[in-house]
C-alpha positions as CSV (number, residue, x, y, z in Angstrom):
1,X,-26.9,29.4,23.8
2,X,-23.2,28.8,25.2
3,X,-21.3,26.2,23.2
4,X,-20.3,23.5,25.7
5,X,-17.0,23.4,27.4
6,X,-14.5,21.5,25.8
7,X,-14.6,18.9,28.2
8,X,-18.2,18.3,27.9
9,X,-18.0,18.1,23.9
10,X,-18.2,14.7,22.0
11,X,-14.7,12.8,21.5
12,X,-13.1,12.8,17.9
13,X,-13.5,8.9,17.1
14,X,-10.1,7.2,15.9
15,X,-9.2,3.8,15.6
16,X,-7.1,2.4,18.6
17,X,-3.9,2.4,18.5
18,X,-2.6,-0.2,21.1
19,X,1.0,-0.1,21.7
20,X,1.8,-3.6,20.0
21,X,0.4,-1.9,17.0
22,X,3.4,0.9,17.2
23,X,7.0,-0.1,15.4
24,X,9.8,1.5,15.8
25,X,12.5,-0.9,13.7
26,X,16.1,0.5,13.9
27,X,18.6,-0.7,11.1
28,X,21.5,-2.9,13.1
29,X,18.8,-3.9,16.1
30,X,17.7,-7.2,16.8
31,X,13.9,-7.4,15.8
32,X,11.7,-8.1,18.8
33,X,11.5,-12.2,19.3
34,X,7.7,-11.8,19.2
35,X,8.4,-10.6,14.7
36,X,10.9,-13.6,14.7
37,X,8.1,-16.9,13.6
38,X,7.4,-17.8,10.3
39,X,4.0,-16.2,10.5
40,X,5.6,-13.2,9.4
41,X,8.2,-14.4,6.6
42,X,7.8,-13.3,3.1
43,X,8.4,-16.4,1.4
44,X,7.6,-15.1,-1.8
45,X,9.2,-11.6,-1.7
46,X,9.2,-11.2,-5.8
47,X,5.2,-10.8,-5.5
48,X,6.3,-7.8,-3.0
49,X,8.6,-6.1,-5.4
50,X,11.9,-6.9,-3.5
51,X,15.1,-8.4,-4.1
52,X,16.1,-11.9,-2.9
53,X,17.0,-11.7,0.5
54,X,21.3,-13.2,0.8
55,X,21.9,-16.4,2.4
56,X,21.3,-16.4,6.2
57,X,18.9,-13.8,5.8
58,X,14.8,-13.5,5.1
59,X,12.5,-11.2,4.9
60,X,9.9,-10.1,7.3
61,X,6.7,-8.2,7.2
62,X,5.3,-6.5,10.1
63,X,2.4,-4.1,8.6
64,X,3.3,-2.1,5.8
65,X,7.0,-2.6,6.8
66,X,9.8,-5.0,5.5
67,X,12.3,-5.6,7.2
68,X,15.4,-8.0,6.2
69,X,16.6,-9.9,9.0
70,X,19.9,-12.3,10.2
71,X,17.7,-15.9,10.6
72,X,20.6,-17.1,13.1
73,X,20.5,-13.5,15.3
74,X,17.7,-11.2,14.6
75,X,19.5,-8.3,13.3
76,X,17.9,-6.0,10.8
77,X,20.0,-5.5,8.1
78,X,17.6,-3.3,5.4
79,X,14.0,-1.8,6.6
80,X,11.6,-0.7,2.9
81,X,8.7,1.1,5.1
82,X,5.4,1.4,2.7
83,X,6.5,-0.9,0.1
């Protein structure tokens, strides 16, 4: 028999990616307002292996990312990706 054509052949199966779950964090740019609650602050960034964040700043985690941001403006001033 003729294998099928390729658009008759079962889909590869891969998680869903939606486009919220996609990050593209630049050093210097304002992290999106929607990263910018406390439900993503590392408040206790020694259990994370990182160093304490200077005054005005915090740290943030958005998936396996860290990112230390300005608290008064947003910027991104360090980004540790897999930490």
């Amino acid at each position: 028999p003729r294998p099928a054509p390729p658009h008759a052949q079962r889909p590869i199966s891969r998680p869903q990616q939606h486009a919220s779950d996609r990050h593209d964090f630049r050093r210097g740019e304002r992290l999106p307002s929607s990263y910018r609650s406390n439900h993503y602050v590392v408040d206790n960034w020694r259990t994370h292996g990182l160093h304490a964040p200077q005054r005005g700043q915090h740290w943030v985690q958005v998936g396996n990312e860290y990112l230390l941001v300005s608290i008064a403006t947003g910027v991104i001033a360090s980004i540790l990706a897999g930490h």
